[in-house]
C-alpha positions as CSV (number, residue, x, y, z in Angstrom):
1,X,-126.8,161.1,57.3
2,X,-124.1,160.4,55.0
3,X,-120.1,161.1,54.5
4,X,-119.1,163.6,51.9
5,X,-116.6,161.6,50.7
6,X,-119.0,158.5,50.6
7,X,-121.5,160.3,48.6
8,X,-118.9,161.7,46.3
9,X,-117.7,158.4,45.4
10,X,-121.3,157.6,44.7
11,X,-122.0,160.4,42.4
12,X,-118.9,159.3,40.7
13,X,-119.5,156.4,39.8
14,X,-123.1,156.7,38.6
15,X,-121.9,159.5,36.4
16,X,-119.7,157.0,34.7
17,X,-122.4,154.6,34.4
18,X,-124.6,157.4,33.1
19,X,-122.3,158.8,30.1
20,X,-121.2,155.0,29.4
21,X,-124.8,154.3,28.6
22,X,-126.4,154.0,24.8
23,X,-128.8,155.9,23.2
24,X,-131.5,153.2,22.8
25,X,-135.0,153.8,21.3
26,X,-135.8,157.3,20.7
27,X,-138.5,158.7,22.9
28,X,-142.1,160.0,21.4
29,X,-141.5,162.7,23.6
30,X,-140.7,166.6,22.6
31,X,-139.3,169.1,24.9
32,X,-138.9,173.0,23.5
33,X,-136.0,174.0,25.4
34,X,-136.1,177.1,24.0
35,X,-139.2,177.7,25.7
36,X,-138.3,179.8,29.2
37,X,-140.7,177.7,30.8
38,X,-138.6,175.1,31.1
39,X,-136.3,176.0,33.9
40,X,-138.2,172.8,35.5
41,X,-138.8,170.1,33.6
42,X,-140.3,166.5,35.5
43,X,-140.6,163.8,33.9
44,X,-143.3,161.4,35.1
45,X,-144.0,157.7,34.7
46,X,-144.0,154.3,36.0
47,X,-140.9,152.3,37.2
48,X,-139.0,150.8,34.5
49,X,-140.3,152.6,31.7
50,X,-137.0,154.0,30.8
51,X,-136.9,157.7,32.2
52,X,-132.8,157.1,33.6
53,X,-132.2,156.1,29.5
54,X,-134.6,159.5,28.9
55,X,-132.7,161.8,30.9
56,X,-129.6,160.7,28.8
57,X,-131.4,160.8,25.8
58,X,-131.9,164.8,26.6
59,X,-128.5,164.9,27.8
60,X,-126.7,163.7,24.1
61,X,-129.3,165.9,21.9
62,X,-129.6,168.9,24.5
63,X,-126.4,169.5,26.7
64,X,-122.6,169.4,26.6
65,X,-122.4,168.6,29.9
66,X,-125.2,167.8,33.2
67,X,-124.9,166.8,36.8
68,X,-126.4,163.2,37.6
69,X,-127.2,161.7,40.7
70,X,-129.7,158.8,41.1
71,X,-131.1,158.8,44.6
72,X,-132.6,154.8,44.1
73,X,-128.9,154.0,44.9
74,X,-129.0,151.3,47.7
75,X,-125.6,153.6,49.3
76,X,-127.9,156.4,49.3
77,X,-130.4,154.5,51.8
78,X,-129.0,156.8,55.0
79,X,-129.4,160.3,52.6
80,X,-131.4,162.8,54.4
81,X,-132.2,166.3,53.8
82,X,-129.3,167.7,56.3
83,X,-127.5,166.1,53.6
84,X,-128.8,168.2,50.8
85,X,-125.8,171.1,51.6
86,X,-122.7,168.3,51.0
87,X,-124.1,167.9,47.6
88,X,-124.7,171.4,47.0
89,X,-121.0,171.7,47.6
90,X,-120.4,168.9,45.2
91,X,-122.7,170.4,42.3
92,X,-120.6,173.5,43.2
93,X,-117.3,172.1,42.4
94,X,-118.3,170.6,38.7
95,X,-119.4,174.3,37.7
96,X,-122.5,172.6,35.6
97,X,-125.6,174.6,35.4
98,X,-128.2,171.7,34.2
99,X,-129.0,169.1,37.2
100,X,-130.7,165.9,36.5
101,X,-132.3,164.6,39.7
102,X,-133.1,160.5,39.2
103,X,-136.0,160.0,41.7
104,X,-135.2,162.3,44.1
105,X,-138.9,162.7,45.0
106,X,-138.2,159.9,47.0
107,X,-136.3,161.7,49.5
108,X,-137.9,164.5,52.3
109,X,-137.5,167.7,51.8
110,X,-137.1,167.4,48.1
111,X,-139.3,170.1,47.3
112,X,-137.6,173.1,49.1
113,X,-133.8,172.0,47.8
114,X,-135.3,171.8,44.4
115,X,-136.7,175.3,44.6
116,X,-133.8,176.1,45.6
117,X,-131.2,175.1,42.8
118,X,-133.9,176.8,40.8
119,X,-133.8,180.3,42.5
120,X,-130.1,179.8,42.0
121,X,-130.4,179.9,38.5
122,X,-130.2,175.9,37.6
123,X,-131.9,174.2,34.7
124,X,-133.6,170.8,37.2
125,X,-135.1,167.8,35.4
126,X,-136.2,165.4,37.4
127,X,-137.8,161.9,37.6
128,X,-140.9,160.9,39.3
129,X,-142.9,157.7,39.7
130,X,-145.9,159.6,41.8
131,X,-148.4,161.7,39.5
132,X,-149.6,163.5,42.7
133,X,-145.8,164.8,43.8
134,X,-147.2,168.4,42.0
135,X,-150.8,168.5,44.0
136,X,-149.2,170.9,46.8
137,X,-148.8,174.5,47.4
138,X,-145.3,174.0,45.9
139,X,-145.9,173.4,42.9
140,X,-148.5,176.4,42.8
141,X,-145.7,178.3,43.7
142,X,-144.0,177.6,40.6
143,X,-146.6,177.9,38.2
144,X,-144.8,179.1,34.6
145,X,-141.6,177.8,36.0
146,X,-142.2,174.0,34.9
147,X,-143.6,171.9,32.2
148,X,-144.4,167.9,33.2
149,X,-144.0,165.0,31.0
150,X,-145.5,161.7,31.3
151,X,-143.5,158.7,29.9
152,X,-145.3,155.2,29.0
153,X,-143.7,152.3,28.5
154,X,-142.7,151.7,24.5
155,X,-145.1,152.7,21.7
156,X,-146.5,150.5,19.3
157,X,-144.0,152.0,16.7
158,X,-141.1,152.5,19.3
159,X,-141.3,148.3,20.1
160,X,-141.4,147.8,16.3
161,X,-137.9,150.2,16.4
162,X,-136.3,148.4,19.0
163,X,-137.3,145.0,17.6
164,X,-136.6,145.7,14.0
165,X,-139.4,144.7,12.7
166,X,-142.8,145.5,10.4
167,X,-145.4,146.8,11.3
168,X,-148.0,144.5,10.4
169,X,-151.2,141.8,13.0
170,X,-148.7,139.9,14.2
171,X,-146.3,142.6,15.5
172,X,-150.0,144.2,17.2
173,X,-150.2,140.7,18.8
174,X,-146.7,139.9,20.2
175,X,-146.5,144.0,21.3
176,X,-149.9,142.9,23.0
177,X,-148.8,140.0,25.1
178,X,-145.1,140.9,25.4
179,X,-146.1,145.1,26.2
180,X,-143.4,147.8,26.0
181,X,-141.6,147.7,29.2
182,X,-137.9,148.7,28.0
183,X,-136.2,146.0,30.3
184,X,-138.9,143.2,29.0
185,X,-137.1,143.7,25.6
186,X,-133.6,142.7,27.3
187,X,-134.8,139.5,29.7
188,X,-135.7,136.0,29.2
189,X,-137.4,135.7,32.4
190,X,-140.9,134.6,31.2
191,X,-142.0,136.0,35.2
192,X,-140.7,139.7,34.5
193,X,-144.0,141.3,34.0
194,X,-145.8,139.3,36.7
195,X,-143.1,139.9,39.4
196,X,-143.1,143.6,37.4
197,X,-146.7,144.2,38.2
198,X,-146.7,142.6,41.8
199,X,-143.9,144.9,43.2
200,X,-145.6,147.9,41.5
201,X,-148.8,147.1,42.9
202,X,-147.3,146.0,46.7
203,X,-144.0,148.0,47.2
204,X,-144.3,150.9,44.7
205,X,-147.8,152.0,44.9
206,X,-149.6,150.1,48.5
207,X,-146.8,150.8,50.4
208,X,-146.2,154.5,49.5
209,X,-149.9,155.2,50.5
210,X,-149.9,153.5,53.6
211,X,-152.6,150.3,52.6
212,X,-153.2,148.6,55.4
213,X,-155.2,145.4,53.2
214,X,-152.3,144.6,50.9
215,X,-154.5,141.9,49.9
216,X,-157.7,143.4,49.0
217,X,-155.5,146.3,47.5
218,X,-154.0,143.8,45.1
219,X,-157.1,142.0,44.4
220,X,-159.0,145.0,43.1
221,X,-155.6,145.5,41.1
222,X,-156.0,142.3,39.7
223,X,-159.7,142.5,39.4
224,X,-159.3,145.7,36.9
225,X,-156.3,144.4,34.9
226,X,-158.9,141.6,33.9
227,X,-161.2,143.7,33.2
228,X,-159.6,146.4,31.0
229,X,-162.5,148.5,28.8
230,X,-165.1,148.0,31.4
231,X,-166.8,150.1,33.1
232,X,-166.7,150.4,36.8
233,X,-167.7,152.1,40.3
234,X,-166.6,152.6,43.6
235,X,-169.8,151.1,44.7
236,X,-169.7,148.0,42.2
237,X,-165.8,147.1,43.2
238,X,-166.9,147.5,46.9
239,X,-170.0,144.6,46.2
240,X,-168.2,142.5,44.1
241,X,-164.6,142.3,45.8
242,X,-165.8,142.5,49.3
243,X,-164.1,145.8,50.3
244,X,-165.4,147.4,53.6
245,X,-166.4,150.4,51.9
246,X,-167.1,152.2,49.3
247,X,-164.5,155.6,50.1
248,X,-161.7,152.6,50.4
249,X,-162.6,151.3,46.7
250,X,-162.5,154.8,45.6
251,X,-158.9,155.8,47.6
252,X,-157.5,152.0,46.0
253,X,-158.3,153.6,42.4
254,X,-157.1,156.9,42.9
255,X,-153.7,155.0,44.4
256,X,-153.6,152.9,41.4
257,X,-153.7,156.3,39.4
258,X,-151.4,158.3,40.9
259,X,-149.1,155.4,40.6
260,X,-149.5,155.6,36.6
261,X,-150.7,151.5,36.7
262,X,-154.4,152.3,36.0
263,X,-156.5,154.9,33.7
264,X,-160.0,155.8,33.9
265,X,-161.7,157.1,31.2
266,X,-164.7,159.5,32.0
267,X,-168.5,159.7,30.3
268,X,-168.1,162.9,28.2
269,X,-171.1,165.2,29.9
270,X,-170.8,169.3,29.6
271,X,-171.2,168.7,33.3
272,X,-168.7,167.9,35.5
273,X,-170.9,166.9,38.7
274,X,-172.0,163.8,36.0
275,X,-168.9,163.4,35.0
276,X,-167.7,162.3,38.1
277,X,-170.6,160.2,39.1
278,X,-170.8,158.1,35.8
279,X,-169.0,155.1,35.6
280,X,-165.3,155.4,34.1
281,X,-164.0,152.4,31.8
282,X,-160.3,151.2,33.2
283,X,-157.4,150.7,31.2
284,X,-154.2,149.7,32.4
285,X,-150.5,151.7,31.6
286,X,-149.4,147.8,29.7
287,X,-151.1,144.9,28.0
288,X,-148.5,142.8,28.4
289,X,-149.1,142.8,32.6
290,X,-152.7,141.0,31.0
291,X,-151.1,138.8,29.1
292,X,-148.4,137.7,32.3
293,X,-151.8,137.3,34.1
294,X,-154.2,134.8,32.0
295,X,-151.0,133.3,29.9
296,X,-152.8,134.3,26.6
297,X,-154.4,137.5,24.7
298,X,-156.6,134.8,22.7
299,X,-160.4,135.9,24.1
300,X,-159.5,139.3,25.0
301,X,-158.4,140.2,21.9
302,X,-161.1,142.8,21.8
303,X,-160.1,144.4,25.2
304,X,-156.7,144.7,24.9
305,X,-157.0,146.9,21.2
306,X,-158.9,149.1,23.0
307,X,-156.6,149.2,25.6
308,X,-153.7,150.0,23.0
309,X,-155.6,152.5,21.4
310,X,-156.6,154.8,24.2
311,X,-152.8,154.6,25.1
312,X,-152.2,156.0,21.6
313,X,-154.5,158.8,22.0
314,X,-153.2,159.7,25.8
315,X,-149.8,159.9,24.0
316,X,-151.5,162.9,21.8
317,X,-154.4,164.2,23.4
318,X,-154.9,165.7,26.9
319,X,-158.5,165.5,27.0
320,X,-160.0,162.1,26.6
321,X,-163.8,160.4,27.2
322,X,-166.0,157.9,25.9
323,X,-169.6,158.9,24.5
324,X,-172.6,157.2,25.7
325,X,-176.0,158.2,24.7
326,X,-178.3,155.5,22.5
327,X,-175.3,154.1,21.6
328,X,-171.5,154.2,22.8
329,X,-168.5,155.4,21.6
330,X,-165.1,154.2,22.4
331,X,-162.9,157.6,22.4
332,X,-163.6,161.5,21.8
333,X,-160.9,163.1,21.8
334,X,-160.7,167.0,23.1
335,X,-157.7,170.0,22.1
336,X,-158.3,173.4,23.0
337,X,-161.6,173.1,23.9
338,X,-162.9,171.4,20.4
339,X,-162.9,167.9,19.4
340,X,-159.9,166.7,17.5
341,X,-160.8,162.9,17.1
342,X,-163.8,160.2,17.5
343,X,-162.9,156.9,17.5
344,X,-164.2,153.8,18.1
345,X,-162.6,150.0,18.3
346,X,-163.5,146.8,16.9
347,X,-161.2,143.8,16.7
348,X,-163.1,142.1,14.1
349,X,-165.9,143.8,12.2
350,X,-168.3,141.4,11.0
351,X,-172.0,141.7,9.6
352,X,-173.7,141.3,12.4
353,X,-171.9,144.4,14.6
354,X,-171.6,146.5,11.8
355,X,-174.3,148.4,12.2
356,X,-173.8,148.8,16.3
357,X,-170.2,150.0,15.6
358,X,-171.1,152.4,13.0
359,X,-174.4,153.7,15.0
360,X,-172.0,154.6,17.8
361,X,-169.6,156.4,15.7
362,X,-172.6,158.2,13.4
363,X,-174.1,159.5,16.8
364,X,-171.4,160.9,18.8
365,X,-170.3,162.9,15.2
366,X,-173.5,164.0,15.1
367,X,-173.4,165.4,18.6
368,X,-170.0,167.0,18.4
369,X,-170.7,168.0,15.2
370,X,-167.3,166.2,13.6
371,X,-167.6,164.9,9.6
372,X,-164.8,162.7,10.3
373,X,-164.7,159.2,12.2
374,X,-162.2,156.6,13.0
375,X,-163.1,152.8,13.3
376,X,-159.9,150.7,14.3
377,X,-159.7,147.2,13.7
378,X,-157.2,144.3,13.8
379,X,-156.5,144.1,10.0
380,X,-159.3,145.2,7.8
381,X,-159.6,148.7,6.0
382,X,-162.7,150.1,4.4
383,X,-164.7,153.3,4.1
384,X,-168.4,154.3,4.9
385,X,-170.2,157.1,4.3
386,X,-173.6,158.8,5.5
387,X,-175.4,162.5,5.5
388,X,-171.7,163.3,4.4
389,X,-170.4,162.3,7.7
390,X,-167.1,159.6,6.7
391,X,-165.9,156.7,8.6
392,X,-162.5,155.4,8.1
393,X,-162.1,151.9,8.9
394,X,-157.9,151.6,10.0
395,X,-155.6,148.7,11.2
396,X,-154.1,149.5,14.6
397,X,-150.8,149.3,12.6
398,X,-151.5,151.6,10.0
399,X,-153.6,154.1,12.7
């Protein structure tokens, strides 16, 4: 438990911090606050991508005035949910009708005092780092009520706006190795992203799900980061790391998933038993924690463009896959039930892979029926056509 007065003085002060801040690097992120759905709006995403500087990016363009309280604060630690009625009494007193929670899913009981504010009539937007907080009867309680937001760490073209500078190969390779971690941008600790990516992995996402092998738990971590674009298995990660078994390999993943680190990227099938027994390729939420790993992107040049270019299309698209028949696509994108974009990624299109790049492209078209492909490279642009079917070859910059 914790004194009023002590967690008044708290509030205080973080409000102060809060308004002080600066507006920073707009967010690729739309909210309709029109909508009436939005009574509850969570925002969802990985430490130290920025969602504190979000929720006062929403504040300036949205509100004339909120209620802030950050529940990470270290005076916060002995908070517990017999506390939730001194700060109701605190909200209360400031007369505001908009809360922004910062991480209060951290703290038990979180659930019922938010549906509360909400039956009281209160606007609540609220951080997250945990994309299974929803999975509960709660949530389903509220269905129509809330709208969820993901936020990834920079763009491409939001760390060419905060740098100042052209989009062009060589801002695709420093936004490679260097990623778009927000607080990156402001250090010149060359260990950020390695120390970054070891408390994520340890404290943020192992610890919250009760691992018991810290160890093996970050050397499967490890294991996919260097492997980003492959495909993988339960089975396969249990043989090659040395995990007990096979169910543990899958629970590591799906803990590396919830905690917005890791993507996997499903075989596109009509069914969904196949879908979920294919292998899945792995992607990882930053290049740069790659590039703080092996000390260089030279040699997985190829991987990491990949990598950057189905983080582009989760930014758009809700449904994403790869295509693998006779040959493979990278990327088919879904909207509403219909195919909005094929793509497929090649760092350096040559001669000799021309034809294998293409051939993947051509047939998943075919399939879906789509006259309109995209082929994204480093630095080279062209144009191919066949049976009236028309591949655009794009620069990741220009994409």
């Amino acid at each position: 438990m914790i004194l009023k007065s002590v967690l008044f003085n708290i509030i205080n002060s973080q409000q102060k911090l809060f308004f002080s801040r600066e507006i920073g690097v707009e967010r690729e992120i739309n909210i309709d606050f029109e909508d009436e759905n939005t009574q509850l709006i969570v925002i969802n995403g990985i430490k130290r991508t920025g969602k504190s500087s979000f929720l006062f990016q929403l504040y300036k363009q949205n509100f004339q005035d909120v209620f802030y309280i950050n529940f990470e604060h270290p005076g916060l630690y002995d908070f517990d949910q017999n506390d939730f009625f001194k700060l109701d009494e605190i909200i209360t007193a400031t007369g505001n009708s908009v809360l922004f929670f910062d991480e209060i899913t951290e703290q038990k009981g979180w659930h019922s005092y938010v549906r509360q504010k909400l039956d009281e009539g209160f606007r609540v937007i609220l951080t997250a780092s945990n994309s299974e907080i929803l999975n509960n009867e709660w949530a389903l309680n509220l269905t129509g009520r809330y709208i969820t937001k993901d936020l990834l760490p920079f763009s491409f073209d939001e760390f060419c706006t905060n740098y100042t500078i052209e989009k062009d190969e060589d801002a695709v390779l420093n936004y490679m190795k260097n990623g778009g971690f927000p607080a990156k941008q402001n250090t010149t600790n060359s260990d950020y992203l390695s120390q970054l990516f070891d408390d994520i992995v340890v404290r943020e996402i192992g610890l919250r799900f009760g691992v018991r092998d810290l160890k093996s738990f970050k050397r499967l971590a490890i294991y996919l980061l260097l492997n980003v674009g492959e495909l993988i298995t339960g089975n396969q990660l249990k043989n090659t790391l040395g995990i007990k078994t096979t169910s543990t390999a899958v629970d590591y993943l799906s803990y590396l998933e919830a905690g917005f680190l890791m993507h996997y990227l499903p075989k596109f099938s009509y069914s969904t038993r196949k879908q979920m027994v294919n292998p899945r390729k792995v992607y990882v939420i930053d290049t740069g924690f790659v590039a703080a790993s092996t000390f260089s992107v030279e040699g997985k040049v190829e991987q990491l463009l990949e990598n950057l270019v189905f983080l582009k299309l989760r930014n758009l698209y809700t449904e994403l896959y790869y295509f693998s028949e006779k040959n493979t696509c990278d990327f088919v994108a879904f909207g509403k039930d219909q195919v909005l974009e094929v793509v497929q990624v090649c760092s350096d299109l040559q001669q000799d892979n021309l034809e294998k790049e293409l051939n993947g492209l051509y047939e998943a078209m075919d399939f879906f029926e789509f006259s309109r492909g995209t082929l994204v490279t480093m630095n080279q642009t062209d144009r191919f056509e066949k049976d009236g079917k028309v591949v655009d070859v794009v620069p990741f910059y220009a994409y």
